[in-house]
N, C-alpha and C positions, 0 to 999 in steps of 0.2 A: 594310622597317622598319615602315610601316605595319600590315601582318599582324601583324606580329610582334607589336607595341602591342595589335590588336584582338582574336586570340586570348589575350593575358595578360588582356584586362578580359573577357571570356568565360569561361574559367575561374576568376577570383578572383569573379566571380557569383556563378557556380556553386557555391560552397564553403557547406556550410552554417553557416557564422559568418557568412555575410553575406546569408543568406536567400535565396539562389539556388533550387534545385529539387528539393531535398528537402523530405521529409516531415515537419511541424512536430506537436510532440510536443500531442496536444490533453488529457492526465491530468492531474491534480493528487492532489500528495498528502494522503494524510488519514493522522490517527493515529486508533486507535482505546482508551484509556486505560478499562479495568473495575478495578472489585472486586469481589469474587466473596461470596456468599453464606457462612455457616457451615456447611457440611455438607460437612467434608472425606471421607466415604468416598465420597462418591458424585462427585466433583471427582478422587480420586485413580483411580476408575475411567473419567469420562469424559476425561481427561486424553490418554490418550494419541491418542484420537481429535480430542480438541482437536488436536493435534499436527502431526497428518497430513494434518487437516482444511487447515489451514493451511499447508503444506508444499505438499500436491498442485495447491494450483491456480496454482503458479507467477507469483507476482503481482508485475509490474515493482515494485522500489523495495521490497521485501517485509524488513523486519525486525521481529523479534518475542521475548517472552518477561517470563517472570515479574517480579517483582520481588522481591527478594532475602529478602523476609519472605512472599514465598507470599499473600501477601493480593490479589492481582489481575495484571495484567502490561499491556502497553501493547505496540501494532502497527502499525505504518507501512506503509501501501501505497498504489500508484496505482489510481485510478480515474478512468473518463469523468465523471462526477457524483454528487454526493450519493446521489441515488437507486441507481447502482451497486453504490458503496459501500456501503449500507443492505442490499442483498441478499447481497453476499457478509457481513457481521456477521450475519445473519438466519440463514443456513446455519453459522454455527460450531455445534458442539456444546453449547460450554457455556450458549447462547445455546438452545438447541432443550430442554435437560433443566432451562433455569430454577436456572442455578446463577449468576447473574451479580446481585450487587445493585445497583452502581452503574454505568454506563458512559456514556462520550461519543466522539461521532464526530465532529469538527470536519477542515474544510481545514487543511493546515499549508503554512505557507512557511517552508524555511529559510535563512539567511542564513551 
């Protein structure tokens, strides 16, 4: 009976609800909320490289897209830090051809 008892607190440990010996998630998520400059031809051609841009690098926690009037869009993803964070924005597209007028990168927590 004993075993029995030592092995059940050994595996309920273990479990990671209870911080046992897995791997503790160390990203936090950030949104990243733009609006975009006036120069819709050149927006409608780096677009779809925005797209892909964003797509390809498979980023935990990753949702994304316009805003229903076209005027900027807003991104949620994980990263290790700010500074991360900051280089994957730095490599979007629309960000490299200077079509972004206003943006912000903050942590976010949701509740």
């Amino acid at each position: 009976m004993k075993w029995c008892i030592l092995i059940f607190f050994v595996l309920f440990l273990a479990t990671p609800a209870n911080g046992g010996d897995m791997k503790k998630d160390t990203t936090q998520t950030y949104v990243y909320f733009y609006f975009m400059k006036k120069k819709p031809e050149i927006i409608k051609q780096a677009a779809p490289d925005h797209a892909k841009y964003w797509m390809s690098l498979k980023l935990d926690g990753y949702k994304g897209g316009p805003f229903a009037d076209r005027s900027g869009g807003m991104i949620l993803f994980k990263a290790k830090s700010k500074e991360s964070a900051s280089m994957t924005v730095a490599g979007d597209p629309f960000v490299i051809h200077d079509l972004i007028g206003e943006s912000w990168l903050k942590p976010w927590v949701a509740h």
